[in-house]
N, C-alpha and C positions, 0 to 999 in steps of 0.2 A: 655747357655753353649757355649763355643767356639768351632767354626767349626774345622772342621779336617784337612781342607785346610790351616785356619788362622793356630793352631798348627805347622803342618810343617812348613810353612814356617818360624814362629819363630823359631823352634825348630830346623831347617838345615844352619841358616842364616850361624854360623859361618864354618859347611863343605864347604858351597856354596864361600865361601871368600875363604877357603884355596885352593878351588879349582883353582879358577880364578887364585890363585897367582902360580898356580904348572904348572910347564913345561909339554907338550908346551901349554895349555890353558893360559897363563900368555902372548902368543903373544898377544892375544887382548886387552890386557891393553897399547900398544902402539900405536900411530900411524903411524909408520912406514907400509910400504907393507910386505906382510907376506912373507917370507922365504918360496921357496919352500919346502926344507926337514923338515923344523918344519910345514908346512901344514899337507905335507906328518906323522908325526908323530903322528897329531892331528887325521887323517883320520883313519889310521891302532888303535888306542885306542878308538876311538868310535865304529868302527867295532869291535871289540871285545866287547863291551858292549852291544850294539846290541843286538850282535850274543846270547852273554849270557844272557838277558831278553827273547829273544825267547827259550831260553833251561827250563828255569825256568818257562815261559806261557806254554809248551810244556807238564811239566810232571805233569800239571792243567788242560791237557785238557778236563777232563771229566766233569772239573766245568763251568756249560753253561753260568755263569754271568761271571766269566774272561774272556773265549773265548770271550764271548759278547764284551767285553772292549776292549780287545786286537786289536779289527778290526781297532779302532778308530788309532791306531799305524801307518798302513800301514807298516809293518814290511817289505814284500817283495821287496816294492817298495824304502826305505829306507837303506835295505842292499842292493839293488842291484846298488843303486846311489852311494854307499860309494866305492861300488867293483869298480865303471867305474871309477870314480874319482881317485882312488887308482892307477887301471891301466895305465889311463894316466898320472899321475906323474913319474911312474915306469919309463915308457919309453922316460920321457925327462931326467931324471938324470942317473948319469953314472948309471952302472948292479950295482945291487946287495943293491945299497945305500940304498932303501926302503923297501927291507924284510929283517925287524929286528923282532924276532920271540918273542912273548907277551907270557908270562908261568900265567897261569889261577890263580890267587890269589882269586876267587871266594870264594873256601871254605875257606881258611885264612879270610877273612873278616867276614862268615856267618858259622863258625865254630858250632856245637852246635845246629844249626838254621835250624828247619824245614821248608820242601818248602808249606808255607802254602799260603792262601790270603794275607795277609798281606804283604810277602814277593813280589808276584807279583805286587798287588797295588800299592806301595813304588816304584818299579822299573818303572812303568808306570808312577807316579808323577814324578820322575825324568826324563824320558825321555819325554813323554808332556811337561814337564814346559822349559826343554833345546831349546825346539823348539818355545817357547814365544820369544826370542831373533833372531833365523834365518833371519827374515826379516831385522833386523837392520842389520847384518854379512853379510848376502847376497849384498844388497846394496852398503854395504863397499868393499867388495869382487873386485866387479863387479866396484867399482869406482875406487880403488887403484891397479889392476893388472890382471893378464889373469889368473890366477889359475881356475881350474875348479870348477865347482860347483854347480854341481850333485847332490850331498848331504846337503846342504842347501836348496837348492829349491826342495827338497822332506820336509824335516822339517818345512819348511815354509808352506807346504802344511800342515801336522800335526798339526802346529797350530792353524787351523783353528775347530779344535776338539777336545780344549781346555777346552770351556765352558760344552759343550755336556759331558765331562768326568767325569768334576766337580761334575755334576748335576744327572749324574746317580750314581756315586760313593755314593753321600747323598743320593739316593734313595734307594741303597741297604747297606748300612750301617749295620741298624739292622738284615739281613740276614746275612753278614758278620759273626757281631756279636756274632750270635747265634752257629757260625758254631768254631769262632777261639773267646777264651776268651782275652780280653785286645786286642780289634784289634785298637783303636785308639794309646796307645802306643806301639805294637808291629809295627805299620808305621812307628810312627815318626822313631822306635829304625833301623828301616831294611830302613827308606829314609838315615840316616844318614848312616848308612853302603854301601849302595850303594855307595854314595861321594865317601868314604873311597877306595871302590872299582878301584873308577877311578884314586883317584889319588894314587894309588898303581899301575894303569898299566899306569900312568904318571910318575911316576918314573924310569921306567923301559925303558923309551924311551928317561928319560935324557943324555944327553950328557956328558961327564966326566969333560967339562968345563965349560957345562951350571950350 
């Protein structure tokens, strides 16, 4: 039987591309040094993402295997690197240029869609798996320009509890299972929502001539 892990990933490949290519995540297909306001733009759309995975683990919290999971996130430590970084771009670009205000497309995407396990797990694959790349961005970061980054070297930290995720996620599968029917396709169906999600508040922060 194929894993659940291989599944996603097949089965997100093409959100995961259109991702890459949607404004501003599409900076890093360059190699140019990053723009500050599209940094900036990058930071304030993951902070909202974030923010709304913690909302979604939150009103789970009576289920002791998400909590459990959740830990592996560092959520605290990861919204509060996005806040400083955020800050200090604020205050090098003119007033006002970086609060551009994100309207919640959450439920547009997960319409219909109960907050169940599935949905949290999905959103933790996706933000675990975002964080497999940090070290390379970081690197790059830190080679091509002084932008901050606070927020990668917290993600980079997260990747380190990668495998650990993996591995208890298969441990508790058939608990899952038992609790939410069709939990391997209701992942796949809420990781590719999630995408969806982001590059809805990536759109939101394009530019009228990007």
């Amino acid at each position: 039987m194929q894993s659940v892990f291989t599944a996603l990933k097949q089965g997100t490949h093409s959100q995961h591309v259109a991702l890459e290519n949607t404004y501003p995540f599409s900076l890093y297909q360059t190699n140019s040094a990053p723009d500050k306001a599209v940094y900036l733009d990058i930071l304030n759309v993951m902070l909202h993402f974030h923010k709304q995975v913690g909302v979604v683990i939150e009103v789970l919290n009576t289920h002791s295997d998400i909590v459990s999971l959740a830990q592996l996130l560092n959520q605290t430590s990861v919204v509060a690197a996005l806040e400083a970084d955020i800050k200090h771009l604020e205050a090098e670009l003119d007033a006002g240029v970086g609060k551009k205000e994100l309207h919640s497309v959450f439920n547009q995407e997960f319409i219909n869609v109960e907050n169940t396990p599935s949905v949290a797990l999905s959103a933790m694959y996706v933000w675990l798996g975002s964080s497999m790349g940090a070290n390379v961005l970081l690197r790059r970061l830190k080679s091509t320009s002084e932008l901050p980054v606070n927020y990668y070297s917290a993600m980079a930290e997260c990747a380190r509890a990668w495998v650990e995720f993996k591995q208890q996620v298969d441990s508790l599968l058939p608990s899952f299972a038992a609790q939410e029917d069709n939990i391997h396709s209701n992942m796949l169906e809420n990781a590719n929502r999630w995408f969806a999600f982001l590059i809805c508040l990536g759109e939101q922060v394009t530019p009228a001539e990007a």
